[in-house]
Rosetta silent file (secondary structure, phi, psi, omega in degrees, C-alpha in Angstrom):
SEQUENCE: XXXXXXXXXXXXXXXXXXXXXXXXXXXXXXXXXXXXXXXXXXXXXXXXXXXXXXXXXXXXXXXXXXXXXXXXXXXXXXXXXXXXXXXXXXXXXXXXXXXXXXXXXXXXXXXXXXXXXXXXXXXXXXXXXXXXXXXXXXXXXXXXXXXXXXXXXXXXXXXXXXXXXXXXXXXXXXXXXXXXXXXXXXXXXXXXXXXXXXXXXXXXXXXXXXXXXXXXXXXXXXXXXXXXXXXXXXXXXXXXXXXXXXXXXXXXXXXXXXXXX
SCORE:     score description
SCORE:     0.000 S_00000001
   1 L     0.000  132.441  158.775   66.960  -89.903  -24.378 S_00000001
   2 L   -63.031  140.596  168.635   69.769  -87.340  -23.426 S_00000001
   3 L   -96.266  143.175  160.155   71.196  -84.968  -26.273 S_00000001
   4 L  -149.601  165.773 -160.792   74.056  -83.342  -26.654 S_00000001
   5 L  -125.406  157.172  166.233   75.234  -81.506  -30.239 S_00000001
   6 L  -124.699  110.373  139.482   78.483  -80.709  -31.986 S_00000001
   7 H   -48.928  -33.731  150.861   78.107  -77.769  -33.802 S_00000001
   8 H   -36.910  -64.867 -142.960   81.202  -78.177  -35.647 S_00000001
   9 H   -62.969  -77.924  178.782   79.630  -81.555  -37.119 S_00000001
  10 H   -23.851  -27.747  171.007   76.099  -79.646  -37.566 S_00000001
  11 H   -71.250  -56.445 -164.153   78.082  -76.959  -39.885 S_00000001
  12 H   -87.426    8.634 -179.503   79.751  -79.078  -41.762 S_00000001
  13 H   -89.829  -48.996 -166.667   76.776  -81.359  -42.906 S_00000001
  14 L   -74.605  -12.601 -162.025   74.944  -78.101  -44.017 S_00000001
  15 L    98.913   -3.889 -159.384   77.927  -77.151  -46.301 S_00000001
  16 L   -88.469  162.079  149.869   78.754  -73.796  -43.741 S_00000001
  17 L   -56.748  160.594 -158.003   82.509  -72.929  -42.961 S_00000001
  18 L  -166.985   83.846  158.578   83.199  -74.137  -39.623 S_00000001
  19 L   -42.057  103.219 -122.162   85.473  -72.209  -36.859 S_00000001
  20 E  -134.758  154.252  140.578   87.945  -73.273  -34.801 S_00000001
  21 E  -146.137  171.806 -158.079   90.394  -71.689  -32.357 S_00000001
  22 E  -105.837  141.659 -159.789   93.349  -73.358  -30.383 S_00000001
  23 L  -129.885  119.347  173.189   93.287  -72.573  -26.492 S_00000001
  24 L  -117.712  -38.974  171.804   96.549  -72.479  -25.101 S_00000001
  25 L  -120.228   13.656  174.264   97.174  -69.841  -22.453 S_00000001
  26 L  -107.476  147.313  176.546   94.103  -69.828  -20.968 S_00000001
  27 L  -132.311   30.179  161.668   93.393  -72.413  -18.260 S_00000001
  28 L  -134.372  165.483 -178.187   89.975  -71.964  -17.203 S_00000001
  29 L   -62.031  -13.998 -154.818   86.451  -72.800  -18.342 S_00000001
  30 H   -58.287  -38.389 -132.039   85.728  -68.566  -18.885 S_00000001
  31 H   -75.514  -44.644  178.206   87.859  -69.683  -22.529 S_00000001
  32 H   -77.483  -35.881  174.657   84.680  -71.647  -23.826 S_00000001
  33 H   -61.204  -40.918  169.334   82.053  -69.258  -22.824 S_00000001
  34 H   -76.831  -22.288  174.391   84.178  -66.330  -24.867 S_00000001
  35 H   -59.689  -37.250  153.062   84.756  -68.156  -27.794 S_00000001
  36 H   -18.601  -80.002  160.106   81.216  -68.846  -27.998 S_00000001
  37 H   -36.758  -33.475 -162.834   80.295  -65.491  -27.583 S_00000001
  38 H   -81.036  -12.290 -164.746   83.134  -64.370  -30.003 S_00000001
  39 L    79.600   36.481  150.338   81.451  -66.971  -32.507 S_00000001
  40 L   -86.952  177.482 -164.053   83.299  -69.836  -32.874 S_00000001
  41 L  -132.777    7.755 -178.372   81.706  -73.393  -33.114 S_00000001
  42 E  -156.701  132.925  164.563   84.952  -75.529  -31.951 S_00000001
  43 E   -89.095  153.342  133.521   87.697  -75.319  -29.480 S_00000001
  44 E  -167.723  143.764  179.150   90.431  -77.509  -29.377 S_00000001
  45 L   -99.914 -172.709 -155.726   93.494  -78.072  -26.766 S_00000001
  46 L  -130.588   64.357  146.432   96.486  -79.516  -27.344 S_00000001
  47 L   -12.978  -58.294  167.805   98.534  -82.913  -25.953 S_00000001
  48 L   -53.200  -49.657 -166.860  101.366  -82.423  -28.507 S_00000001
  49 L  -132.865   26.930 -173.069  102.804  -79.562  -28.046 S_00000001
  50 L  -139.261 -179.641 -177.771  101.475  -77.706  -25.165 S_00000001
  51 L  -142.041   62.044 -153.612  101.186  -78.363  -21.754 S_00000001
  52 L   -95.732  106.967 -158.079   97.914  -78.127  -20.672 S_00000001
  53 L   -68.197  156.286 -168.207   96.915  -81.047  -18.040 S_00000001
  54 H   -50.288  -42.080 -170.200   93.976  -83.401  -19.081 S_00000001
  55 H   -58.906  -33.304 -172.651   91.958  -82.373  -15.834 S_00000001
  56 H   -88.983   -7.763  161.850   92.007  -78.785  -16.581 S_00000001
  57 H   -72.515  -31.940  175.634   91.192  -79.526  -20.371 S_00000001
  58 H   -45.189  -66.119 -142.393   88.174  -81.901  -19.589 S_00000001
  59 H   -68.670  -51.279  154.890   86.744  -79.009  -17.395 S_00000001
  60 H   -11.718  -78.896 -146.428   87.218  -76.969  -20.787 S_00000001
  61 H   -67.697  -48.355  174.862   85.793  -79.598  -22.690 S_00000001
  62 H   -46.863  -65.548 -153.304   82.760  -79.911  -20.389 S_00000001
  63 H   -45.130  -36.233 -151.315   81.679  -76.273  -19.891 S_00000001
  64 H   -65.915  -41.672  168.216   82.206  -75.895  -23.843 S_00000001
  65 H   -46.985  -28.058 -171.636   79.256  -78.791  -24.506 S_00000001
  66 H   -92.158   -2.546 -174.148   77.109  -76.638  -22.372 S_00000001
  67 L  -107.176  -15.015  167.889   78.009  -73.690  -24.214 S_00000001
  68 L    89.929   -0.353  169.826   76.883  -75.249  -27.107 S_00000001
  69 L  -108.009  162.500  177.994   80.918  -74.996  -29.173 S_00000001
  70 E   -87.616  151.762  173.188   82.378  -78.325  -29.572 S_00000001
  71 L   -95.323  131.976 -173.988   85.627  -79.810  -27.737 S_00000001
  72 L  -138.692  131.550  177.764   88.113  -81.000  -29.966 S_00000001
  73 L  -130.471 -159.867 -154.811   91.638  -81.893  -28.438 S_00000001
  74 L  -158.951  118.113 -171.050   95.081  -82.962  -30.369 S_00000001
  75 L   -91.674  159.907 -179.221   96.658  -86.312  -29.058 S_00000001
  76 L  -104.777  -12.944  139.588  100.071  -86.256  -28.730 S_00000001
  77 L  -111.949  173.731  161.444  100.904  -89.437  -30.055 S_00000001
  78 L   -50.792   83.317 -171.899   99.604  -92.553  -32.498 S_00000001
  79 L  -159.686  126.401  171.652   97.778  -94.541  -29.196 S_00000001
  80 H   -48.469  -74.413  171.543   94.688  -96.112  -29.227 S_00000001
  81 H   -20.401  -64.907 -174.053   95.391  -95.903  -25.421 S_00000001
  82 H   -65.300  -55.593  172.065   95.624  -91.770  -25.445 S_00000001
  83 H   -30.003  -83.685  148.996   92.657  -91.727  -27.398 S_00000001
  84 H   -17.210  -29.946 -153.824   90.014  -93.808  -25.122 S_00000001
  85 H   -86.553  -47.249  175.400   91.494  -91.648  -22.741 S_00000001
  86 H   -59.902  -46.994 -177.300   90.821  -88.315  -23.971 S_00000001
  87 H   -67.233  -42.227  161.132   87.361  -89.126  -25.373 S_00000001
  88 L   -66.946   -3.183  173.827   86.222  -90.166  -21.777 S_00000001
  89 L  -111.740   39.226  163.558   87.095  -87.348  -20.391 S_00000001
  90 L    99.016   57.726  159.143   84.557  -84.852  -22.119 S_00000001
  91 L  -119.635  143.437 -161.929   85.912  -84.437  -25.686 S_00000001
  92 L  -115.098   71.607  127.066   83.433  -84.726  -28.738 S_00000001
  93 L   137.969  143.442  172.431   86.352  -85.744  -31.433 S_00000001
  94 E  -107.845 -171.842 -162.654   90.126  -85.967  -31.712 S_00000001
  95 E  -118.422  125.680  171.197   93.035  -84.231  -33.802 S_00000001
  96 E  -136.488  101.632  164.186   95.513  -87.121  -34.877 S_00000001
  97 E   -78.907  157.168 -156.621   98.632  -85.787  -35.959 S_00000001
  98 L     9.042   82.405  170.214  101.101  -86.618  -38.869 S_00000001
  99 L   -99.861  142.352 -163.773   99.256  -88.943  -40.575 S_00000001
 100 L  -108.748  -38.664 -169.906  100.981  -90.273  -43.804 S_00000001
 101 L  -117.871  147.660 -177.656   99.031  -93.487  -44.426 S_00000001
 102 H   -61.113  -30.877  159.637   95.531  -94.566  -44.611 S_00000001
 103 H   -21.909  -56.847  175.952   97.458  -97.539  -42.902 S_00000001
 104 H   -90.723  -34.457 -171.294   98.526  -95.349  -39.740 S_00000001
 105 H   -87.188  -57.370 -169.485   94.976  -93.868  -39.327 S_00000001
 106 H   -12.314 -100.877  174.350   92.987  -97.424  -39.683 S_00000001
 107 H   -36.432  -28.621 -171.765   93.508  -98.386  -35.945 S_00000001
 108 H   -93.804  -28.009  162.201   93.393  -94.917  -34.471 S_00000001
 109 H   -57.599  -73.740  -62.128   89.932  -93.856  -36.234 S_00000001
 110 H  -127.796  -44.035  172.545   88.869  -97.315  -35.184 S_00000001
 111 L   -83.020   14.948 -169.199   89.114  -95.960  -31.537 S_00000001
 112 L  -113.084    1.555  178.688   87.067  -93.283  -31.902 S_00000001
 113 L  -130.669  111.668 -176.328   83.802  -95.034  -32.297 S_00000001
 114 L   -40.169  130.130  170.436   82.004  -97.346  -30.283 S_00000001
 115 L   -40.630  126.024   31.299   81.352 -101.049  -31.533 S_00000001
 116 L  -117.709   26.343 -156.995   80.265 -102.034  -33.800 S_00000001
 117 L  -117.843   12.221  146.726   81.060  -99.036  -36.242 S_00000001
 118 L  -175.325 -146.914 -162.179   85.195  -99.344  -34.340 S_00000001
 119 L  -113.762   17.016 -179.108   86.896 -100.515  -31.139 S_00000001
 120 L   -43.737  141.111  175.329   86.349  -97.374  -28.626 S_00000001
 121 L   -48.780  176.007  151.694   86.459  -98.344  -24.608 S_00000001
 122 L  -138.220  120.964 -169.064   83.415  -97.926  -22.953 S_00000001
 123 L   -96.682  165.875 -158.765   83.932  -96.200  -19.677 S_00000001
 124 L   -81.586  -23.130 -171.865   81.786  -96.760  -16.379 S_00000001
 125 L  -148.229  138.374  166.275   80.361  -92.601  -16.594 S_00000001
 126 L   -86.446   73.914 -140.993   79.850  -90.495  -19.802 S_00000001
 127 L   -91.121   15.482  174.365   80.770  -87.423  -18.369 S_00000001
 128 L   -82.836  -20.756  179.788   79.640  -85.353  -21.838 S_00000001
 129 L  -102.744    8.251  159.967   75.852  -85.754  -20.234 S_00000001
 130 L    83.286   14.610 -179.315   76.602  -83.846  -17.200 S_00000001
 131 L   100.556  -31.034  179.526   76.696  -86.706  -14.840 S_00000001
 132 L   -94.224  147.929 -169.095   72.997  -88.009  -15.413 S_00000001
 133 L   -62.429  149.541 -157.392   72.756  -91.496  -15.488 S_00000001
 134 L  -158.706  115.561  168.797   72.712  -92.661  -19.317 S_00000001
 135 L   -54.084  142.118  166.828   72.087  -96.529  -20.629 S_00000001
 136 H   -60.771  -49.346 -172.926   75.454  -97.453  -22.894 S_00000001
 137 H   -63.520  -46.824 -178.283   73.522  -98.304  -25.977 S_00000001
 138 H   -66.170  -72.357  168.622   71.624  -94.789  -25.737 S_00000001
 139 H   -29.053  -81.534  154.674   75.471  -93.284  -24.918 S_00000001
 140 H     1.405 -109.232 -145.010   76.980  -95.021  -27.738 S_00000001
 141 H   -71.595    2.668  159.257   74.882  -93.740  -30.326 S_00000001
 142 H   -56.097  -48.314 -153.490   74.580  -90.521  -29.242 S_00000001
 143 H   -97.317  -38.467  146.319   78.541  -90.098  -28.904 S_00000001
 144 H   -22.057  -43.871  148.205   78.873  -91.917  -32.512 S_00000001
 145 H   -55.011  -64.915  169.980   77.354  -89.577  -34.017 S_00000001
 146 H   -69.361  -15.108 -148.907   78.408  -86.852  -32.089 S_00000001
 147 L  -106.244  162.092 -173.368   82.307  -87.552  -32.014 S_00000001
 148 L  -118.068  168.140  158.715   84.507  -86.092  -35.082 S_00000001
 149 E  -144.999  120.796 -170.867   87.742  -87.700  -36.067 S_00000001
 150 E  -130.496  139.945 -164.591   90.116  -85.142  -37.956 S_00000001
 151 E   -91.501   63.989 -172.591   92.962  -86.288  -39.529 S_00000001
 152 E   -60.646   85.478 -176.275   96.201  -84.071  -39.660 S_00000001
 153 E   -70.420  121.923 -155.028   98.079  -84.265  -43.383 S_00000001
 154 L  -133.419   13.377 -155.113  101.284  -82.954  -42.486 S_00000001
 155 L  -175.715  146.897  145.602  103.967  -83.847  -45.137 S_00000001
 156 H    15.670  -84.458  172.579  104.539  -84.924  -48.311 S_00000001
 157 H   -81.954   -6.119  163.503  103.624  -88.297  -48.183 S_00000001
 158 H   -61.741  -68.039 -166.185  100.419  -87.333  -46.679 S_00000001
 159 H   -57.101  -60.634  176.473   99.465  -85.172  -49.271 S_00000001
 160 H   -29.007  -58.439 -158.799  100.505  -87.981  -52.392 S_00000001
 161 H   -52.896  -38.878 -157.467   98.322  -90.291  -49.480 S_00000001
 162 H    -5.809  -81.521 -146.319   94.859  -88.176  -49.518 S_00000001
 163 H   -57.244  -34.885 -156.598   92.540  -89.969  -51.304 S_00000001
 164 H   -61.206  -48.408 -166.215   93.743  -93.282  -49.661 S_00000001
 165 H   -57.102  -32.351 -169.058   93.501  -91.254  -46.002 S_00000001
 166 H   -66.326  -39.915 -150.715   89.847  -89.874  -47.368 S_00000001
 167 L   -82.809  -14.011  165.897   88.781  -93.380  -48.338 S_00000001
 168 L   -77.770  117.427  161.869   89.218  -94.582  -44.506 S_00000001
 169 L   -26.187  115.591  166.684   86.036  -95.493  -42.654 S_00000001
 170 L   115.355  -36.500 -176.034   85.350  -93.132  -39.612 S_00000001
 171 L   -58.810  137.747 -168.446   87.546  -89.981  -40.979 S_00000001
 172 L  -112.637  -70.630 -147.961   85.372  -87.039  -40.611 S_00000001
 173 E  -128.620  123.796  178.137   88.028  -84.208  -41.516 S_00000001
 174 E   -83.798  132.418 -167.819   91.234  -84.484  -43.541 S_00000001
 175 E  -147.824  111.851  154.958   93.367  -80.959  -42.027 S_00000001
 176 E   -81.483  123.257  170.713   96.042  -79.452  -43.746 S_00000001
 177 E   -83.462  102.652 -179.895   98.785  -78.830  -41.264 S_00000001
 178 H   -91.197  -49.984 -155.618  100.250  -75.813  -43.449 S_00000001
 179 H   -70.878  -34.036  165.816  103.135  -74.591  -41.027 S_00000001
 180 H  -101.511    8.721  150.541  104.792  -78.044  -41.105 S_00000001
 181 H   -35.196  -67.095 -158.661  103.557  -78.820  -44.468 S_00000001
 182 H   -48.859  -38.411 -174.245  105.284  -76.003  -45.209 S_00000001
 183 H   -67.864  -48.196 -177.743  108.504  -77.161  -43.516 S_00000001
 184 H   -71.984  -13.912  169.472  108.527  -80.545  -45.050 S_00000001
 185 L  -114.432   39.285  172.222  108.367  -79.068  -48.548 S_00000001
 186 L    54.339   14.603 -169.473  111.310  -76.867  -47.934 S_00000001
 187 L  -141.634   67.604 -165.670  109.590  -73.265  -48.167 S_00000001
 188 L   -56.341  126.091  175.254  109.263  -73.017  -43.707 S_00000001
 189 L    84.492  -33.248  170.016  106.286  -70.557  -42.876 S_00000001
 190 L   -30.130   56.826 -177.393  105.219  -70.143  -46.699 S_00000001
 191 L  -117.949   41.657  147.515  101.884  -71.050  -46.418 S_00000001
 192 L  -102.018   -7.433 -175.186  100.675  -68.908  -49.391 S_00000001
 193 L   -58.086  164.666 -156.619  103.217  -70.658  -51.586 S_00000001
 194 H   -86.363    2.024 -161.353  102.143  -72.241  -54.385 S_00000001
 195 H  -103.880  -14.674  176.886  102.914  -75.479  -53.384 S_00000001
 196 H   -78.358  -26.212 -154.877  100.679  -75.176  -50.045 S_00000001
 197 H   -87.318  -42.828  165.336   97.970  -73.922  -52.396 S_00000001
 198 H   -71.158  -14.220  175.399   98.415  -77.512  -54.586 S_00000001
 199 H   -62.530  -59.125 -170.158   98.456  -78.947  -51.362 S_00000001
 200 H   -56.565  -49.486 -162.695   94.926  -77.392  -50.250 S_00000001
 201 H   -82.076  -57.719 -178.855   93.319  -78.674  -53.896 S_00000001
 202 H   -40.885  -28.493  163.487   94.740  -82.177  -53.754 S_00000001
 203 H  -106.741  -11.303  163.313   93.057  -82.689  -50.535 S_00000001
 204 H   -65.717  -25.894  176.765   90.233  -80.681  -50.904 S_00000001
 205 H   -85.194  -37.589  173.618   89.257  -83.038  -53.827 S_00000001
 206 H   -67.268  -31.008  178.753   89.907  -86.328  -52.160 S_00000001
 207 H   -54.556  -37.964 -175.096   87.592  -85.052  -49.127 S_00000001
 208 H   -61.277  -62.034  156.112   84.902  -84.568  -51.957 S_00000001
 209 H    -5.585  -45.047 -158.214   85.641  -87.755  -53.473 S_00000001
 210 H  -120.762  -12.230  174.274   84.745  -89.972  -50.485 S_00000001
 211 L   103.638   28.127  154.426   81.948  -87.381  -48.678 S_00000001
 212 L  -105.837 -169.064 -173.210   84.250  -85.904  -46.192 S_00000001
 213 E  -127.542  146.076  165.861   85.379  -82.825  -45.378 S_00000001
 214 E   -91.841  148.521 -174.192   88.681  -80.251  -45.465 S_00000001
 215 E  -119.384 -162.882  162.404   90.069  -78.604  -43.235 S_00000001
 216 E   176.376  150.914 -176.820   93.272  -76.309  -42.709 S_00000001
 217 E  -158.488  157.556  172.692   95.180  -74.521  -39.815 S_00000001
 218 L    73.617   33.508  141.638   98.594  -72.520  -39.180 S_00000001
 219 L  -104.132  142.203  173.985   97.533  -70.138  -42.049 S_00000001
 220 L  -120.748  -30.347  174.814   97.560  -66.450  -40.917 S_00000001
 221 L   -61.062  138.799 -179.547   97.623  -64.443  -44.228 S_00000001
 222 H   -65.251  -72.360 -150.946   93.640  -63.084  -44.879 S_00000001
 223 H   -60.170  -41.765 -163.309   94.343  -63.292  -48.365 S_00000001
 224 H   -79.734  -24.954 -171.541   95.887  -67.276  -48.938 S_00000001
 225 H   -72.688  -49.057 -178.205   92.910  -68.035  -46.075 S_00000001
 226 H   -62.914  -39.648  178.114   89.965  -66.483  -48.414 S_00000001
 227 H   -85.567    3.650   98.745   91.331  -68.274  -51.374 S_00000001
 228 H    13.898  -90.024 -154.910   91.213  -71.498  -49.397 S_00000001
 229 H   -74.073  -52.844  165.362   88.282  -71.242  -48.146 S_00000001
 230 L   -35.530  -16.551 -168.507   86.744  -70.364  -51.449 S_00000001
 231 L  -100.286  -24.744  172.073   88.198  -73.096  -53.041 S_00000001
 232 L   136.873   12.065  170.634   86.576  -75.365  -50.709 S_00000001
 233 L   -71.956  136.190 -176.845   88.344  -75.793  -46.805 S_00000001
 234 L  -121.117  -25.621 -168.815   85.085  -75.576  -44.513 S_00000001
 235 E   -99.163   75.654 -172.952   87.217  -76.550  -40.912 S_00000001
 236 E   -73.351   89.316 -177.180   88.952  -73.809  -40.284 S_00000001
 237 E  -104.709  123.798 -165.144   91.096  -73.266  -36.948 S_00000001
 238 E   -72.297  -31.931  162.905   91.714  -69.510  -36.863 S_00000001
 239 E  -175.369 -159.684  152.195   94.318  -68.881  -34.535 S_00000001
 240 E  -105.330  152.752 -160.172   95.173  -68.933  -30.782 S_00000001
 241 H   -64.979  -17.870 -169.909   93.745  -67.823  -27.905 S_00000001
 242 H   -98.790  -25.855  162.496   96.720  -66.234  -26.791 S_00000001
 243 H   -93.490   28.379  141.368   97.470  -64.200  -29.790 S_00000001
 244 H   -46.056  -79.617 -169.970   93.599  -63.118  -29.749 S_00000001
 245 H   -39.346  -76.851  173.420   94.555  -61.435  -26.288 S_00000001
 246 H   -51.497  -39.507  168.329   97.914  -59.763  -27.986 S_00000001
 247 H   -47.737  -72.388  176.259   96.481  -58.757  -30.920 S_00000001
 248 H   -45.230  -82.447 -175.766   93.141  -56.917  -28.756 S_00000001
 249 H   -40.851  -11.632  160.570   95.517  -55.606  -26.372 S_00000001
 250 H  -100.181  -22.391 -176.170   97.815  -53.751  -28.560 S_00000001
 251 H   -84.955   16.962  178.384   95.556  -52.405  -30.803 S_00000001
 252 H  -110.569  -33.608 -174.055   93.314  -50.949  -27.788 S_00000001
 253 H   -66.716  -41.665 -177.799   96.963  -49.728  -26.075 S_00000001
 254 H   -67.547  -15.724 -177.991   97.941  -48.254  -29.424 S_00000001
 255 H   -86.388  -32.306  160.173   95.156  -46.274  -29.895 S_00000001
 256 H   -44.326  -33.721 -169.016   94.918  -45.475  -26.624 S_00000001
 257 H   -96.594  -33.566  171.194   98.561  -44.085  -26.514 S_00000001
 258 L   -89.963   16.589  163.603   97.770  -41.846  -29.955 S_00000001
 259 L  -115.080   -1.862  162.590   94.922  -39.992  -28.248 S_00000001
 260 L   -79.991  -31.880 -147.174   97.247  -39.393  -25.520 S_00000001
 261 L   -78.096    0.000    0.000  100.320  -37.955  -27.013 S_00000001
C-alpha cells in the first residue's frame, strides 16, 4: 500500500512541540522545500484572508508532502462544500475558523473524514499519492489517519465553549486565535495579557481532558510564547513567511551598512 506521513500529526502523538508557519507572499513550491530545511513540520495557506488561488496552493500543498512538512490550509468560510474541496486538492488537514460551538464544528469536522468515521466526498484521483493509481478503501484510510482537523477558538464564547469544542469527535487541534481573541476581549494586540494567558489554560486543559491537542498562533512576544508553550500549547504557528524575509533582510542590510560606515 502507498504511504504518505504528516509530521505535524507524528509530533504531536509523541508529546513534541509542533511548528507551523503561514505562507503568504510566496507563490511557488521553493516555500515548502525552505521551510523544511528551516525546520518546520507544517505549512499552512490561507482562504480567509489572503489571496492566494487554490491551484497555486495545491502545488504548495503537493511539493510540501514530498518534502516530508505537512499542508495545512485555512477555509474561508463554515462549508462542508469548501472543505471537500480543499482536501482534494492536496491538503493533509484544515484550519476552521471562529468556532464558538461544538454545534458549529459537528458538520464541518464531519467533512474531514471519510465514511464511516464522517461524511468527506470521495474524489475520482487522490492527488496526495503523486498520481499513482490508489484503491479508495486503501486511500481512505490512509488519508483518515493522515488528515488533521484544527479548530480555531477565536472569542469569548469559544473559550467558555472548550471543553464542549474538545469533546467533538474528529477535532484533532483546538488553536487559540490570540490576535482576535485579543480583540474580542477588548485588550486588541495584547496577547501577553492576562486574560489571553487564562485563555491559553482553559483550553489547554479541555484539549487534555478529551486526548487532543493545543495549539496557538498570532503571538509574537518570545517571552508570553515560552510560557505557553511550557504550560502546555504543542501546535505552534510561528509567524509568516513574509515577515521571515523582512526580518533576514534587515538584519543582514543592517549589519551590512555598520561595517560600511
Amino acid at each position: 500500500m502507498l504511504e504518505i506521513a504528516n509530521q505535524a500529526r507524528a509530533r504531536l502523538k509523541k508529546g513534541q512541540v509542533c511548528l507551523g508557519a503561514n505562507v503568504r507572499a510566496v507563490r511557488t513550491t521553493d516555500i515548502a522545500k525552505i521551510l523544511k530545511v528551516a525546520g518546520f513540520d507544517w505549512l499552512w495557506c490561507d482562504r480567509e484572508l489572503t489571496d492566494v488561488p487554490l491551484d497555486v496552493a495545491s502545488q504548495i500543498a503537493l511539493c510540501a508532502i514530498d518534502n516530508g512538512i505537512a499542508p495545512l490550509i485555512r477555509v474561508g468560510q463554515h462549508s462542508v462544500e469548501e472543505i471537500n474541496l480543499v482536501l482534494a486538492n492536496g491538503f493533509l488537514g484544515v484550519i476552521i475558523p471562529h468556532i464558538d460551538t461544538a454545534e458549529q464544528a459537528i458538520p464541518l469536522v464531519r467533512a474531514c473524514r471519510f465514511p464511516p468515521l464522517g461524511d468527506r466526498a470521495a474524489p475520482n484521483l487522490y492527488l496526495h499519492f503523486g498520481y499513482q493509481p490508489i484503491a479508495h478503501h486503501d486511500a481512505a484510510t490512509i488519508l483518515n489517519e493522515q488528515t488533521m482537523c484544527i479548530v480555531l477558538l477565536e472569542s469569548r464564547e469559544a473559550i467558555r465553549n472548550a471543553d464542549a469544542i474538545a469533546a467533538v469527535d474528529g477535532v484533532d487541534v483546538l488553536w487559540v486565535g490570540a490576535s482576535d481573541l485579543s480583540f474580542d476581549l477588548g485588550i486588541p494586540g495584547q496577547t501577553a495579557h492576562a486574560m489571553i494567558d487564562d485563555a491559553c489554560t482553559t483550553v489547554i486543559a479541555a484539549a487534555k481532558k478529551h486526548g487532543k491537542y493545543a495549539g496557538l498562533g498570532g503571538v509574537s512576544d518570545n517571552n508570553a510564547l515560552k510560557k505557553y508553550i511550557e504550560n502546555g500549547m504543542r501546535f505552534i504557528s510561528s509567524g509568516v513567511d513574509s515577515s521571515f524575509l523582512a526580518t533576514g533582510a534587515k538584519s543582514r542590510a543592517d549589519w551590512l551598512r555598520s561595517i560600511s560606515l
